[in-house]
C-alpha positions as a Markdown table, in Angstrom:
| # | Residue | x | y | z |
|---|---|---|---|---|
| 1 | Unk | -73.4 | -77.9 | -159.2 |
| 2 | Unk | -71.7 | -75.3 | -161.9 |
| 3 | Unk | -73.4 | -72.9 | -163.4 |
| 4 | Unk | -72.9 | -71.1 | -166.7 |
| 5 | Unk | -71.9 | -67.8 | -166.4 |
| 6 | Unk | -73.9 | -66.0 | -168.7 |
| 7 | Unk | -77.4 | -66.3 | -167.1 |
| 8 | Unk | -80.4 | -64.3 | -166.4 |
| 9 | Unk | -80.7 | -63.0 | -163.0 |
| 10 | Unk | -84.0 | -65.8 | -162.5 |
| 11 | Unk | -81.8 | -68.5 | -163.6 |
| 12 | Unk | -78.6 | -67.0 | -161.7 |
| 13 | Unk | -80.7 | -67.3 | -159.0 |
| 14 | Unk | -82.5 | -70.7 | -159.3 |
| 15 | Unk | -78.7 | -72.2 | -160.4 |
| 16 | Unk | -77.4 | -70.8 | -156.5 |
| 17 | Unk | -80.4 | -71.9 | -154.6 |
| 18 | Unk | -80.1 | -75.4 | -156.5 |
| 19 | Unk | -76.2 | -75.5 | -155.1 |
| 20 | Unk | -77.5 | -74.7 | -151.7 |
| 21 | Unk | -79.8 | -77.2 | -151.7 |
| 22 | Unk | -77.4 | -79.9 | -152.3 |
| 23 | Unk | -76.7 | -82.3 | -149.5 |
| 24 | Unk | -72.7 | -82.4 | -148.7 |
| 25 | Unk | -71.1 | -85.4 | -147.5 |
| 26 | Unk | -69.3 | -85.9 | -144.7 |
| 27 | Unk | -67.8 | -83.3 | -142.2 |
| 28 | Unk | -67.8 | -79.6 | -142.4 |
| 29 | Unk | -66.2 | -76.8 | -140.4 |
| 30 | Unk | -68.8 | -75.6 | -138.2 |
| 31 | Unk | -69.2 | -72.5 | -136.1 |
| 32 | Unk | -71.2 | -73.1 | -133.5 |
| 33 | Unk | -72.0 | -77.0 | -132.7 |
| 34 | Unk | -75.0 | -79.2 | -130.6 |
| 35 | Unk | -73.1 | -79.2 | -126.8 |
| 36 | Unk | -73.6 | -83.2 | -126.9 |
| 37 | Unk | -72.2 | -84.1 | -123.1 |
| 38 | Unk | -72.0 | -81.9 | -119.9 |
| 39 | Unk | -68.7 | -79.8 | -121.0 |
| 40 | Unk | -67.9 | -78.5 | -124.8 |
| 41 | Unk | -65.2 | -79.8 | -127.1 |
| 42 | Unk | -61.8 | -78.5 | -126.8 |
| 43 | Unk | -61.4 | -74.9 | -128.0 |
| 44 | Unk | -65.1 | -74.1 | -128.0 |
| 45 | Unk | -67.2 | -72.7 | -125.2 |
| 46 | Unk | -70.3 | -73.1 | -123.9 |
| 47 | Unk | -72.7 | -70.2 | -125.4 |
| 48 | Unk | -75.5 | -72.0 | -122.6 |
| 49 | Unk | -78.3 | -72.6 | -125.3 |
| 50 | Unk | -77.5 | -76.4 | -125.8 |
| 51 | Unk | -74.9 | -75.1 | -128.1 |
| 52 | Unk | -70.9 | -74.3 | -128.3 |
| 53 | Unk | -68.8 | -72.1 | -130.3 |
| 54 | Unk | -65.2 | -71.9 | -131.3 |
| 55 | Unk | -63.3 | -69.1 | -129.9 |
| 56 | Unk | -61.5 | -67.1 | -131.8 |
| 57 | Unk | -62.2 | -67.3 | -135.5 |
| 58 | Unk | -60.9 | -70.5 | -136.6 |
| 59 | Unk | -63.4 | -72.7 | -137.1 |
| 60 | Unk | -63.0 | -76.6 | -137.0 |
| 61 | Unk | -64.0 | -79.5 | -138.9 |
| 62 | Unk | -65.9 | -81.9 | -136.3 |
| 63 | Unk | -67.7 | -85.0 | -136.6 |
| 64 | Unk | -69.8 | -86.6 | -133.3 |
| 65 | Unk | -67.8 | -89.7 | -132.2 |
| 66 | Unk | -71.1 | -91.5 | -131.4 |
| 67 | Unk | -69.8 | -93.6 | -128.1 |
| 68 | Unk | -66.9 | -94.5 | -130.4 |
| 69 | Unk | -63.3 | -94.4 | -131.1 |
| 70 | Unk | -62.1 | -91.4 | -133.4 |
| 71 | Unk | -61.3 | -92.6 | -137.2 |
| 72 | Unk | -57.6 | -92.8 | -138.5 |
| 73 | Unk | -56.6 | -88.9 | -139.0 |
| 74 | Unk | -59.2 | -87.5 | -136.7 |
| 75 | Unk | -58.4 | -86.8 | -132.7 |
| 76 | Unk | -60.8 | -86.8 | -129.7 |
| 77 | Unk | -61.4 | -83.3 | -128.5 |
| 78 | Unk | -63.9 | -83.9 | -125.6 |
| 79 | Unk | -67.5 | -83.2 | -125.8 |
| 80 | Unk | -68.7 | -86.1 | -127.4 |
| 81 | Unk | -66.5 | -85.0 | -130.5 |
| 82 | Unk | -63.4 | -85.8 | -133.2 |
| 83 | Unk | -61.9 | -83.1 | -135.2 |
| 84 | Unk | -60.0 | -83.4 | -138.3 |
| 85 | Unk | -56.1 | -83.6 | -138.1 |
C-alpha cells in the first residue's frame, strides 16, 4: 500500500496502520519462531517458552516443512523447519 506524501497526520496515520494490516504472502525473516519438535532449527536456540531465537543478529527466512520435503531453493535446518537459500 503507497501512500501520498503530503498527508495530514490522521490520514498519515490511518495510510500506515492500513499497510500494517495487510496480510503478506509467503515467508518472512523471523526473529524468534514456534520451537515445533524437541530441539530448535539450526542456528537458533531454545529461549524455553515453546519458542527459539536466532543467535546473533541475522535473522532468517523460515517456513515449517509440515512432515514434508523442503521446496527447490529452500534447505532443511532441523526443528521441523526449511530456510531460504
Amino acid at each position: 500500500m503507497r501512500c501520498p506524501y503530503s498527508l495530514s497526520p490522521l490520514a498519515a496515520s490511518l495510510c500506515l496502520i492500513g499497510s500494517l494490516a495487510l496480510p503478506t504472502g509467503g515467508a518472512q525473516a523471523q526473529e524468534v519462531v514456534p520451537k515445533l519438535q524437541a530441539m530448535c532449527p539450526l542456528g537458533y536456540v531454545d529461549t524455553f517458552n515453546g519458542k527459539c531465537s536466532p543467535l546473533g543478529v541475522i535473522t532468517y527466512t523460515v517456513a515449517p516443512t509440515r512432515g514434508e520435503a523442503c521446496d527447490s531453493g529452500w534447505v532443511n535446518i532441523g526443528g521441523g523447519y526449511c530456510r531460504r537459500q
